[in-house]
SEDO-330300 format. One line per field, with one value per residue: residue number from 0; x, y, z of N, C-alpha, C in turn. Coordinates in pm, 1 decimal, decimal comma, always signed. Layout:
! residues N
nr = [NUM_...]
n.x = [X_...]
n.y = [Y_...]
n.z = [Z_...]
ca.x = [X_...]
ca.y = [Y_...]
ca.z = [Z_...]
c.x = [X_...]
c.y = [Y_...]
c.z = [Z_...]
END
This chain:
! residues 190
nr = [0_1_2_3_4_5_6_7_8_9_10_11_12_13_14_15_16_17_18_19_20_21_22_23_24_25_26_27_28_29_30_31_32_33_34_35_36_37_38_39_40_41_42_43_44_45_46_47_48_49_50_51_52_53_54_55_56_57_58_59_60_61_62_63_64_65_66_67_68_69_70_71_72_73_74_75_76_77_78_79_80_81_82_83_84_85_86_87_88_89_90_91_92_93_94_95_96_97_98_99_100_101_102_103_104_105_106_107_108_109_110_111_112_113_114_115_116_117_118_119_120_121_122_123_124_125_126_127_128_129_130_131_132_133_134_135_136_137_138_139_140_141_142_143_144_145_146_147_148_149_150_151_152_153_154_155_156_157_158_159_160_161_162_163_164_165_166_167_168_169_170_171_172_173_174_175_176_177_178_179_180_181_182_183_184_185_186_187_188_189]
n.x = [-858,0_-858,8_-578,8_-563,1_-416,3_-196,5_+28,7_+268,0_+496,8_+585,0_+654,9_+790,6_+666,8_+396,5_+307,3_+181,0_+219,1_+336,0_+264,5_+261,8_+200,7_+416,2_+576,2_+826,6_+1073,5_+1029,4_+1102,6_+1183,4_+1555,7_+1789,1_+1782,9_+1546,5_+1356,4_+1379,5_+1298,7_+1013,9_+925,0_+944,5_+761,7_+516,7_+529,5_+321,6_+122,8_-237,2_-468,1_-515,6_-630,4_-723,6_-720,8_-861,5_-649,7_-415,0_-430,2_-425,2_-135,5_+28,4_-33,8_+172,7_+306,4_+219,9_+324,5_+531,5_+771,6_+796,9_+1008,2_+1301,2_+1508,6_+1472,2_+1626,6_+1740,6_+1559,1_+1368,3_+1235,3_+1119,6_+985,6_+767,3_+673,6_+576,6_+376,1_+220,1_+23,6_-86,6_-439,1_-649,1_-844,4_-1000,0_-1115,2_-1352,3_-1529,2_-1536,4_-1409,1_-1459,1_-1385,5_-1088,1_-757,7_-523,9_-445,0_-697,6_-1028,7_-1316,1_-1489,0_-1747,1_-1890,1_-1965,3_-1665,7_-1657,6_-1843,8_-1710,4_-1455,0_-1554,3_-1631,4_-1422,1_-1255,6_-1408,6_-1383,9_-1220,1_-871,8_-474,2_-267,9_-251,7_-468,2_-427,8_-410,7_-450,0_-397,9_-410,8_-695,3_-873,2_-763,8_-812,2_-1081,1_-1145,6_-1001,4_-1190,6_-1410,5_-1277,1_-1167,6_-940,8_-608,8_-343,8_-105,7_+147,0_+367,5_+638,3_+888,4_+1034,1_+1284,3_+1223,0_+1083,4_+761,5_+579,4_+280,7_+30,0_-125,1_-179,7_-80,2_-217,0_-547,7_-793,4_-1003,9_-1211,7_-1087,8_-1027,7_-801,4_-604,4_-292,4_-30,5_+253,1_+446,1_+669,2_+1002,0_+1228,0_+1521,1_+1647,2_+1968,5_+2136,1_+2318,9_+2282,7_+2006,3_+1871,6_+1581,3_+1280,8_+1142,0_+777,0_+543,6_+242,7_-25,2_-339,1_-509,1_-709,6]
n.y = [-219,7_-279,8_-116,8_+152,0_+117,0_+319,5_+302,3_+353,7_+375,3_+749,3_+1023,9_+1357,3_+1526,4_+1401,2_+1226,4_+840,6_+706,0_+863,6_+1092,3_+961,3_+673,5_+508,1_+373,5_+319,1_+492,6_+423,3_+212,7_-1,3_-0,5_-216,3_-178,0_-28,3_-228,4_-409,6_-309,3_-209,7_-521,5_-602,0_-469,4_-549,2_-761,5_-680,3_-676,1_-807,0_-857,7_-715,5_-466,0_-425,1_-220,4_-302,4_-220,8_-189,8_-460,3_-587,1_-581,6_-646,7_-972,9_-1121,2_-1145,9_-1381,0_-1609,6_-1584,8_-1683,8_-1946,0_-1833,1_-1862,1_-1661,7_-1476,6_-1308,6_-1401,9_-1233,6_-1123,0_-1397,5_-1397,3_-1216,0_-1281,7_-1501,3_-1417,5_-1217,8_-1420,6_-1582,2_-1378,2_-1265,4_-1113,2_-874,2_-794,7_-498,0_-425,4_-332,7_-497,7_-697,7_-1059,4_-1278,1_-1374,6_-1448,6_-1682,1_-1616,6_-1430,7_-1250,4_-1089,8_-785,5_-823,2_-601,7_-232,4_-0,4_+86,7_-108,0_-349,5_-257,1_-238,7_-471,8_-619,8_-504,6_-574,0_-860,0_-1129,8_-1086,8_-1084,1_-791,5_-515,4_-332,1_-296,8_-89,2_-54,4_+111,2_+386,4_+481,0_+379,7_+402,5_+713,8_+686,2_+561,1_+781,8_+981,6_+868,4_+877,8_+698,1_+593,9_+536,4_+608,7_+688,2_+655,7_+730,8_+630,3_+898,5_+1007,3_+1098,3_+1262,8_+1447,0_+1406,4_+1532,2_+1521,2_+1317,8_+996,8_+1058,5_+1046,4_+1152,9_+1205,8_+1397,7_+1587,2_+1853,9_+1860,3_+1885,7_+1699,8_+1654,4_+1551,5_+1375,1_+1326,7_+1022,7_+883,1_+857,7_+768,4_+760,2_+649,3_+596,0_+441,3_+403,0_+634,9_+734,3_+858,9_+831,4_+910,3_+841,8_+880,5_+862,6_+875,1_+940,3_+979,0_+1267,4_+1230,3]
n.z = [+1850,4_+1511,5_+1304,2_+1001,1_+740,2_+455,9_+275,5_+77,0_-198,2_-348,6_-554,0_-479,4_-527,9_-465,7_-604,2_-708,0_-901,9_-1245,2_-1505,5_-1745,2_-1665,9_-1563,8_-1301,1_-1239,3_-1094,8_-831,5_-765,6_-537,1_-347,6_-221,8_+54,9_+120,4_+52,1_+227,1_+448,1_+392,2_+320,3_+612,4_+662,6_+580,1_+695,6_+985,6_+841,6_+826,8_+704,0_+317,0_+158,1_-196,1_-466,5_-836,5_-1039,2_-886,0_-727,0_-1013,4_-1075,9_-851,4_-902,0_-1017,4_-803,5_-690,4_-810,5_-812,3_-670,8_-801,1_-997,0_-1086,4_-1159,1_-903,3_-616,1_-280,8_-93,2_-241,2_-249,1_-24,1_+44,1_-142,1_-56,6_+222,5_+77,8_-59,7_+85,1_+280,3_+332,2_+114,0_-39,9_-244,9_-460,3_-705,9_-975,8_-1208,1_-1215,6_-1218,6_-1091,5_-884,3_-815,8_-580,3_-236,4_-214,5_-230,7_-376,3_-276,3_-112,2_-11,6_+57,4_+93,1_+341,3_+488,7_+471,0_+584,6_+814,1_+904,1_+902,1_+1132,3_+1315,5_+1313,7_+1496,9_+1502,3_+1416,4_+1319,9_+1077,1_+867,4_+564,4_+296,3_-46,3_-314,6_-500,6_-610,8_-413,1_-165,5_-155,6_-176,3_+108,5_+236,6_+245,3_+320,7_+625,6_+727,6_+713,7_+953,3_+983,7_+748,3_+558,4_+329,1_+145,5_+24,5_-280,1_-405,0_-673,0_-895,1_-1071,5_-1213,4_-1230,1_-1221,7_-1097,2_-778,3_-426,3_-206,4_-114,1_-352,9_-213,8_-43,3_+246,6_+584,9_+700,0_+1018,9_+1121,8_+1345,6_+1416,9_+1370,7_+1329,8_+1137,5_+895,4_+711,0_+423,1_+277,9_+150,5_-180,8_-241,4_-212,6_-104,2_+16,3_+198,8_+447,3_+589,3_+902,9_+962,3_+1214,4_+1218,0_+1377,6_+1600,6]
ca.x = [-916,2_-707,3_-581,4_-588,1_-267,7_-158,4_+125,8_+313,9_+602,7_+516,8_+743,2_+843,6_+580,1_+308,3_+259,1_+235,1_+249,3_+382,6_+165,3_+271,0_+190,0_+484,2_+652,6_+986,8_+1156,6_+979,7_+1149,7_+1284,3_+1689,8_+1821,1_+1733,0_+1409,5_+1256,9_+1433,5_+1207,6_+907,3_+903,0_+938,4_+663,6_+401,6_+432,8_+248,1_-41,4_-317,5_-524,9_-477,0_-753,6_-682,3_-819,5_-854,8_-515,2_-302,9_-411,4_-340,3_-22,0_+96,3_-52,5_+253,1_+412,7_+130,3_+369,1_+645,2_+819,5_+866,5_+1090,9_+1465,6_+1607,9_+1457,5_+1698,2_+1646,6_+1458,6_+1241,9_+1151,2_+1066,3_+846,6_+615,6_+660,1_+474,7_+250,3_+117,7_-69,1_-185,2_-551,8_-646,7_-976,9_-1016,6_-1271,2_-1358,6_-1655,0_-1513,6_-1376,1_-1548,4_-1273,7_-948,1_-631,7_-467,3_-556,6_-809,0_-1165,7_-1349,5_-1515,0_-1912,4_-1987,9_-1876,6_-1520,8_-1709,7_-1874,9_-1603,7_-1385,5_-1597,5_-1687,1_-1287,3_-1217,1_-1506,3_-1329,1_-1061,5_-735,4_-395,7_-223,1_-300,9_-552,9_-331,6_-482,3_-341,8_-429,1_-494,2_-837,8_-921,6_-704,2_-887,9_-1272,6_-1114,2_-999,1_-1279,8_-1485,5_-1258,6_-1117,2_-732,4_-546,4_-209,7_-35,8_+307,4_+442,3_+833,4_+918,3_+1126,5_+1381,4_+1203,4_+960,7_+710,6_+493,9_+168,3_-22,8_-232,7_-147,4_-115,5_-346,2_-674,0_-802,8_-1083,6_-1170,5_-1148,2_-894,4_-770,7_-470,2_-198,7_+51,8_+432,8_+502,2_+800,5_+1019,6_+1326,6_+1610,2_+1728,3_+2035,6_+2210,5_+2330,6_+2286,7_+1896,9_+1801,6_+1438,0_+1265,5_+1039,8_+689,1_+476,6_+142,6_-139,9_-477,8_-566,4_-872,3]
ca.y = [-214,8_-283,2_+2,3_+84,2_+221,2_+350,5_+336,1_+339,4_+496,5_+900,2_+1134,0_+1444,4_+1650,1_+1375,9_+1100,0_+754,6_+697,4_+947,8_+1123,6_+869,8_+564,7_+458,4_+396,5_+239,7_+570,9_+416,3_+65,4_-16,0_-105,4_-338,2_-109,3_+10,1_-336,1_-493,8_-229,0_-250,5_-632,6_-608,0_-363,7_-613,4_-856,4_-615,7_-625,5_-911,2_-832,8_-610,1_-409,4_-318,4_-192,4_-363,2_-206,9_-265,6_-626,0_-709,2_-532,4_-790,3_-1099,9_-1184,3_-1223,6_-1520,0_-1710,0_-1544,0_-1789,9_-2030,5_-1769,7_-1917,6_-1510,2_-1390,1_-1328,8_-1484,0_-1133,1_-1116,6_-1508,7_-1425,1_-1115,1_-1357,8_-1602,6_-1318,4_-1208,3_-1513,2_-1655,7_-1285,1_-1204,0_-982,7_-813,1_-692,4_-387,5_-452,8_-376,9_-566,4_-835,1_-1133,7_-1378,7_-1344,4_-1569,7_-1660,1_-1586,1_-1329,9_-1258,6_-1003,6_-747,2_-818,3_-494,5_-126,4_+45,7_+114,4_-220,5_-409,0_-180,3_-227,7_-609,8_-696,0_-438,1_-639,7_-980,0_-1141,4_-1098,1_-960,8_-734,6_-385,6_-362,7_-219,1_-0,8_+22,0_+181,0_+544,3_+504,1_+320,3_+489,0_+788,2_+663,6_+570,7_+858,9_+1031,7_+830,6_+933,6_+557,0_+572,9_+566,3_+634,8_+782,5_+593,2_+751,3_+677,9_+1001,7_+935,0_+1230,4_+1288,9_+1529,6_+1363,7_+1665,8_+1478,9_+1093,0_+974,6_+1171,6_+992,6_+1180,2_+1222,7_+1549,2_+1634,5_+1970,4_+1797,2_+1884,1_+1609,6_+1640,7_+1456,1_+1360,0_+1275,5_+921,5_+800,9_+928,2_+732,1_+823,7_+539,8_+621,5_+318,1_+408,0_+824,9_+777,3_+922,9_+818,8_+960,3_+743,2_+963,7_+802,4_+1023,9_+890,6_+1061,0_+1296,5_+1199,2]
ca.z = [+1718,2_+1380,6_+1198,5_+894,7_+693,9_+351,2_+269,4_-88,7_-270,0_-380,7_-594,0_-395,1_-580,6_-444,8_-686,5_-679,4_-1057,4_-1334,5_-1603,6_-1843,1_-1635,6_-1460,7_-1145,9_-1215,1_-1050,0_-720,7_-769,4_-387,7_-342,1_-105,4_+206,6_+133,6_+34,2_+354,1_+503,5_+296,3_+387,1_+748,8_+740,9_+538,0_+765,5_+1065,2_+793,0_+900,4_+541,8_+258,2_+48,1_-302,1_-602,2_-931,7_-1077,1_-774,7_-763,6_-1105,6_-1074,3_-761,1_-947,7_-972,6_-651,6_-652,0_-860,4_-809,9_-624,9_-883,7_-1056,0_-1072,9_-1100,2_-755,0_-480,4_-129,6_-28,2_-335,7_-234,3_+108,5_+6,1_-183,4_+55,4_+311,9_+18,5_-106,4_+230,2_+304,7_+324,0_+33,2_-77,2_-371,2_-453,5_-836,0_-1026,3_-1350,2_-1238,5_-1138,6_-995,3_-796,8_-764,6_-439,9_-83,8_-211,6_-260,8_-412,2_-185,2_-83,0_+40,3_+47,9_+170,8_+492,4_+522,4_+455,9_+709,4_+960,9_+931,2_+920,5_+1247,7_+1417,9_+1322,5_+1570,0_+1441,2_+1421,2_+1211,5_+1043,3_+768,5_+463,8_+195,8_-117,4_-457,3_-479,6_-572,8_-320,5_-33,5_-183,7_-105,3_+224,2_+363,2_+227,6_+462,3_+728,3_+733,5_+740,5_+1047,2_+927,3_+613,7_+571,0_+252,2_+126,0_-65,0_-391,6_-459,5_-813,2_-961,7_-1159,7_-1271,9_-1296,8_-1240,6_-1013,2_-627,4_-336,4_-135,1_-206,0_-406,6_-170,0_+44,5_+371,9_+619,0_+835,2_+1102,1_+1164,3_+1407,0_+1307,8_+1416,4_+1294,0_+1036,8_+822,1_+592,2_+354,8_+208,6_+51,1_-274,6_-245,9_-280,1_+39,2_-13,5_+334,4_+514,8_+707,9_+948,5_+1024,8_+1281,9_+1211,4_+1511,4_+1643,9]
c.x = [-803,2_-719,0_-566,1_-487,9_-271,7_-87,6_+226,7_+417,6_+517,2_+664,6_+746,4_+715,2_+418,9_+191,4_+271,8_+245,0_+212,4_+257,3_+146,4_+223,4_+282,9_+575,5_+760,2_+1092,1_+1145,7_+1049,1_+1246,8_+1468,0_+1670,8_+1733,1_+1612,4_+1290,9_+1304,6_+1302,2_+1039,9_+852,2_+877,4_+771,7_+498,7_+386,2_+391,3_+151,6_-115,7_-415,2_-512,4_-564,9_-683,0_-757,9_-795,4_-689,0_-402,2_-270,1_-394,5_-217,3_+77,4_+52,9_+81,3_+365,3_+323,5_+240,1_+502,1_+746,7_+920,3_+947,5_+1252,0_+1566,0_+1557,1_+1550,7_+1642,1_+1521,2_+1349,3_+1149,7_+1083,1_+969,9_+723,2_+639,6_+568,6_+351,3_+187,9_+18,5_-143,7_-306,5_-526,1_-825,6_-936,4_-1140,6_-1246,6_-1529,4_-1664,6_-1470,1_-1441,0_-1520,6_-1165,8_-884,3_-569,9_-578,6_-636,6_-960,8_-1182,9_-1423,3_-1669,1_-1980,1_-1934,4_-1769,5_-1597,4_-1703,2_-1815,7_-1476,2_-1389,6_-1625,9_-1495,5_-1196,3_-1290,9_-1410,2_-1211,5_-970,8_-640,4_-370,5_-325,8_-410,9_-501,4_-430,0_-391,9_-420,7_-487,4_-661,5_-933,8_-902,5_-832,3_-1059,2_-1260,4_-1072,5_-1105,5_-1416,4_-1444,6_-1213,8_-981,3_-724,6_-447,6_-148,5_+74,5_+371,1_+591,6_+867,7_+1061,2_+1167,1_+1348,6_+1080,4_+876,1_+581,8_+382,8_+152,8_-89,0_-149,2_-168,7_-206,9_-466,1_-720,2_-923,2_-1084,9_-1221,7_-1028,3_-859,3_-583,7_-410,3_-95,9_+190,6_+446,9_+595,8_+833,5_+1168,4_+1356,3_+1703,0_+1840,9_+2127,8_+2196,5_+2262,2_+2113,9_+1783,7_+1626,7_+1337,0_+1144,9_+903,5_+624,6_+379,1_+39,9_-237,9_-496,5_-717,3_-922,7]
c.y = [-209,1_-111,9_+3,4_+181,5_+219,3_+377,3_+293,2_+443,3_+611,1_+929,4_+1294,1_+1568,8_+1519,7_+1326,6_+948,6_+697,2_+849,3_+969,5_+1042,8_+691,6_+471,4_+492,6_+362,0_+349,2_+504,7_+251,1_+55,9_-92,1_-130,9_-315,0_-111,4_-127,7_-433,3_-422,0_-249,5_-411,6_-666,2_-514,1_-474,9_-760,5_-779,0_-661,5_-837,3_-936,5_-691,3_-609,0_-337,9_-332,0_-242,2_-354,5_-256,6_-406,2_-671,0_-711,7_-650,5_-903,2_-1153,5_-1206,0_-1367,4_-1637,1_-1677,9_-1640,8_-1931,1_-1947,9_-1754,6_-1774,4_-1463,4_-1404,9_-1376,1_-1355,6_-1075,5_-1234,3_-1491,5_-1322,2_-1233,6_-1454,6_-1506,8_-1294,7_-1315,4_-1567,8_-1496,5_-1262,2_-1109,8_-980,9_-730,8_-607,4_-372,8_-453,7_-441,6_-698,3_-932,6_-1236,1_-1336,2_-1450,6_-1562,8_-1663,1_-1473,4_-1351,8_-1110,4_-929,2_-748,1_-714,3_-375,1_-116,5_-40,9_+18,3_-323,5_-392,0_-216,3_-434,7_-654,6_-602,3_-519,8_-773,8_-1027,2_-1104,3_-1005,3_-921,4_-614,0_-444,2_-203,5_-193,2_-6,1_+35,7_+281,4_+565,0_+494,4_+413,3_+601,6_+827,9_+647,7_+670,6_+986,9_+983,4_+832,4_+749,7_+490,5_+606,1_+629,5_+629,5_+734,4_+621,4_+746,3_+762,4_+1026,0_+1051,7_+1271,8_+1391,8_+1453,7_+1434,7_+1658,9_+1367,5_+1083,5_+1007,8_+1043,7_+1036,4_+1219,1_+1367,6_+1558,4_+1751,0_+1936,1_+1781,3_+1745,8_+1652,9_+1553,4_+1495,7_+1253,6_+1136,7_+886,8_+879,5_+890,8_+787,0_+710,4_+595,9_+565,4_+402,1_+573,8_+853,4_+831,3_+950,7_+820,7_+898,3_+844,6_+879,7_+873,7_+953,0_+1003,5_+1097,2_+1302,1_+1258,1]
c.z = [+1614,8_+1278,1_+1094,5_+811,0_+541,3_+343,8_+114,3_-102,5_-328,1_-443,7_-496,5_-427,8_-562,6_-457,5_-676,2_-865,4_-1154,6_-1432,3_-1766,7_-1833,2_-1533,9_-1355,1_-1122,6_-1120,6_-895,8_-695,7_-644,2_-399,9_-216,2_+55,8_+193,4_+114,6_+160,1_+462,5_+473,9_+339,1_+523,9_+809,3_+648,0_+620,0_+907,5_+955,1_+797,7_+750,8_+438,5_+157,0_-72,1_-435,5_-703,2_-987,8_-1017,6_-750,6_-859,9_-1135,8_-982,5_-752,0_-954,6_-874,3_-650,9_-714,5_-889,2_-775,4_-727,2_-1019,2_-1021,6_-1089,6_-990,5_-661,0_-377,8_-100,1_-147,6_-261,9_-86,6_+89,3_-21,1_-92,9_+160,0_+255,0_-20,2_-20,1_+259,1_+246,0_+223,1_+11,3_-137,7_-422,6_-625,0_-883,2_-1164,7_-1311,7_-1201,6_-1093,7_-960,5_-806,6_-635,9_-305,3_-103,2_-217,4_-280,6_-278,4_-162,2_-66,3_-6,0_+100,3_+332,5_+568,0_+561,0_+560,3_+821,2_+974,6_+939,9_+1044,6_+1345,2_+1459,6_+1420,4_+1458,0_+1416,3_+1304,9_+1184,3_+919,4_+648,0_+340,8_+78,5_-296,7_-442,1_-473,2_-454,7_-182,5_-56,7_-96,5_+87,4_+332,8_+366,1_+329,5_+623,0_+791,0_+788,3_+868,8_+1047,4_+786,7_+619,6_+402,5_+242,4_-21,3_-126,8_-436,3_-575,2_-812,6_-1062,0_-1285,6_-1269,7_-1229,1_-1140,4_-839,5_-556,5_-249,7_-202,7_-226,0_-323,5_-58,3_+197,8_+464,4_+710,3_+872,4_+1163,5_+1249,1_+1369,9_+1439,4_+1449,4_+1188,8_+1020,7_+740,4_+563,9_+239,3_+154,7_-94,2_-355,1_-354,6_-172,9_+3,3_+200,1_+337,2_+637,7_+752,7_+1032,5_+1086,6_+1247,4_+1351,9_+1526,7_+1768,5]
END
């Protein structure tokens, strides 16, 4: 069965964006997006919420951008052909290999676990993650924790009183350029 992961940059205090809005503190160097890349192609389709997807609209056309390095161009080269589903109750078209989402989390969960095919099934936008592990959805928790305090902004985990336990996977330390940004990898115990 495909699993189903979340995984995103966090501030140390357990944010994925600041009380002001942004995330530039979370901006990957060389290492961590060498990483970051290697780890999106494991994913087979990727669910995300209105914000998140209009946020990586442009990798869709990224490509034809004459400043990207080779490892920017090969990112969107991975993202642009990936499966996406988007969970939107405003929008009412998508660009790219996407489509909007027909059904609920759940529904949706469960009809693309049924389907052949490889690869993980990647989560990404808090809200979303959120409803997901609230339904007890996620498999694995793959936070890379960004040496900063951000005081505030939207949390990577979700605010609900619902314990779930985990088991330590894996666990990196990227330290190119003295930003020792620490890599967790948590399986849901089931």
């Amino acid at each position: 069965m495909r699993s189903v992961t979340y995984s995103m940059g966090i501030s140390l205090d357990g944010y994925i964006v600041g009380p002001d809005g942004g995330f530039g503190w979370s901006a990957p160097d060389e290492e961590v997006f060498r990483f970051v890349t290697d780890e999106i192609r494991e994913v087979g389709v990727h669910l995300l919420g209105r914000r998140l997807y209009e946020t990586m609209l442009y990798w869709e056309t990224a490509d034809q951008d004459p400043s990207l390095d080779d490892s920017m161009l090969e990112w969107a080269a991975i993202w642009k052909p990936l499966p996406k589903v988007v969970f939107s109750t405003t929008l009412s078209a998508v660009q790219g290999n996407a489509r909007l989402a027909s059904g609920g989390l759940a529904e949706e969960i469960e009809r693309l676990r049924a389907e052949p095919g490889e690869g993980e099934i990647a989560i990404g936008g808090a809200a979303l993650a959120a409803e997901a592990a609230a339904l007890g959805l996620i498999d694995e928790y793959r936070p890379r924790v960004y040496p900063v305090l951000v005081g505030g902004g939207i949390p990577f985990f979700p605010q609900h009183e619902r314990r779930v336990d985990l088991e330590l996977v894996e666990t990196r330390t990227f330290g190119s350029r003295g930003s020792r940004i620490v890599y967790l990898r948590y399986r849901v115990a089931r």
